[in-house]
N, C-alpha and C positions, 0 to 999 in steps of 0.2 A: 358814239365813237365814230372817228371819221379815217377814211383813207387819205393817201395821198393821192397825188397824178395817174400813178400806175395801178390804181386799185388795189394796192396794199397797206400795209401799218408800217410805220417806218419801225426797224429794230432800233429797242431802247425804250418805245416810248414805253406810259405805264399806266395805269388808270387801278382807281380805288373802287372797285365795283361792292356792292352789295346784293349778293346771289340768291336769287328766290326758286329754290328746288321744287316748293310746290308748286309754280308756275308753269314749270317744266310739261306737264302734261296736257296744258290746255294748250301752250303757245309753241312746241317744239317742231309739229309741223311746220307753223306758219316761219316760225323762224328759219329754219334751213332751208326757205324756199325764196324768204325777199326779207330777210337781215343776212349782210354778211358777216357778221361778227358773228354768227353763231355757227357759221363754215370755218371762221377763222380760230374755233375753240373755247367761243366766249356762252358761256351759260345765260340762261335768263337772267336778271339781273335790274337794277336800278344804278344808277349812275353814281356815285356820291362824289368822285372829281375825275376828268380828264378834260385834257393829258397832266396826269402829278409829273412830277421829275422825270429825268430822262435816268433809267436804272445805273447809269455811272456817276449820278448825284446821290444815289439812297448808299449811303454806309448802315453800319449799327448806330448811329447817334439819331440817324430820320428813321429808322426801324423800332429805334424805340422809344421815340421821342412820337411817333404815329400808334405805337400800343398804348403808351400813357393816354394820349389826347380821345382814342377811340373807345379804350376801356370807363373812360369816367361818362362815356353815355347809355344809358337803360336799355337792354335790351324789348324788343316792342313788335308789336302786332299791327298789320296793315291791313286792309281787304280792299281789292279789288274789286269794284260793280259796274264800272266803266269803262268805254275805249275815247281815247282822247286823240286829238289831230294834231297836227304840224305839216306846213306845204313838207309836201312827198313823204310824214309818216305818219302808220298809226301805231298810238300805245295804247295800253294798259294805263290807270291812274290809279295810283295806290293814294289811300284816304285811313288815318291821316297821312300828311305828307312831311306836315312840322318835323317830324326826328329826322326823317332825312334830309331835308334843306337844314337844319342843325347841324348835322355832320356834317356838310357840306358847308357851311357858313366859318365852321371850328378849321376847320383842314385849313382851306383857303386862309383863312386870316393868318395861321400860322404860318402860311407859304404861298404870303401874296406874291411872289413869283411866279408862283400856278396856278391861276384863276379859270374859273371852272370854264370849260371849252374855249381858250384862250383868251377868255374877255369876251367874245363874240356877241353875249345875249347879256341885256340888262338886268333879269329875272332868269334865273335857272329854275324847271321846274318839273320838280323827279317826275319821272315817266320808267316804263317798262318796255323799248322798241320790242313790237310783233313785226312791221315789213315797215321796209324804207324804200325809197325810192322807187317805188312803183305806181303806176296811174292810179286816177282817182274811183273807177270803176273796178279797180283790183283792191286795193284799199277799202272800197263797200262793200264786197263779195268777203272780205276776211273775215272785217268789222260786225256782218252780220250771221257768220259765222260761231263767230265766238261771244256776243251779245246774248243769244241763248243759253253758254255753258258758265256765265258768270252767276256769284260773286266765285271770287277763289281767294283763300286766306293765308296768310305767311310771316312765318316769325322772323323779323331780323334781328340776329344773337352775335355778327360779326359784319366786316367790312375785310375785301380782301385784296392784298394787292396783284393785280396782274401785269404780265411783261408781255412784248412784242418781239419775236425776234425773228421778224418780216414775213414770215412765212404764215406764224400763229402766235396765239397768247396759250400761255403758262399761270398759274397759280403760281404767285411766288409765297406770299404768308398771307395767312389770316389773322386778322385781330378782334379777338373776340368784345362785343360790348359789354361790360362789366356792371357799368352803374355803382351804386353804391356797394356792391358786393364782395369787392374785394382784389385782389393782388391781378396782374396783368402774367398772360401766359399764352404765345406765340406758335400757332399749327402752321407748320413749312409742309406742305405734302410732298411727293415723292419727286425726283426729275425729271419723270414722264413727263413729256407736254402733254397737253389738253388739247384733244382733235374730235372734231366729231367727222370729220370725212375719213 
């Protein structure tokens, strides 16, 4: 997830994240020290699309037109045994990766308008951001860190949309994965925002 100019989220924007709870205790240090999305309110997480629409494009026809499309995927199990790079980040590699490049391949196609980090990468490839933009010698110190406390294991059972409204992001709904299981049904959580400062 990226800032603008001023080191912020522009309000509106939205991202379909898929929140890995059990991640939370290996990587939450390292997160509120060098990811700011996770000052910004944003959980551990895997990417599955941003930026999606700007939240004055999501009515109820993309709300549930995104449960349908979300629900016909199985819910599925990852683990994490790696940390993977990118100039100025490291993540987590969740394995497999297939459902989540699926979910991310389904969205997008239905809203080739919102291609995954606006077009920018040829290959989108799920990751778990622990610190971004920090030197390469911080980046080794975390890395080798948390290389010791791996594997870590996590069921992804939803996909959830998050809003920006400059300041932080918010859980707006979740959509739970369904798979063959059955009928589509939509968790809105409360209007608390999501802050972790």
């Amino acid at each position: 997830m990226s800032q603008d100019e001023s080191g912020r989220y522009p309000a509106g924007q939205t991202a379909l994240l898929a929140t890995v709870a059990e991640a939370e205790p290996l990587v939450e240090h390292w997160r509120r020290r060098f990811d700011a999305s996770a000052a910004a309110g944003v959980p551990a997480h895997v990417t599955v699309l941003f930026p999606f629409l700007d939240i004055s494009l999501i009515n109820a026809a993309v709300v549930a037109d995104l449960a349908t499309l979300i629900a016909g995927h199985d819910p599925f199990t990852v683990r994490f045994d790696e940390c993977g790079r990118f100039p100025d980040v490291l993540y987590l590699a969740p394995a497999p990766d297939r459902p989540l490049r699926a979910l991310t391949e389904s969205i997008a196609a239905r809203w080739p308008e919102a291609p995954p980090y606006g077009g920018q990468f040829a290959e989108v490839i799920p990751h778990l951001t622990v610190a971004h933009g920090q030197p390469p010698r911080v980046l080794d110190e975390v890395e080798a860190e948390l290389t010791h406390r791996l594997p870590a294991t996590a069921t992804i059972s939803s996909v959830s949309l998050f809003v920006s409204d400059g300041q932080g992001w918010r859980q707006h709904t979740e959509f739970p994965t369904l798979g063959a299981s059955g009928t589509t049904s939509l968790r809105q959580p409360s209007s608390e925002s999501i802050h972790n400062s």
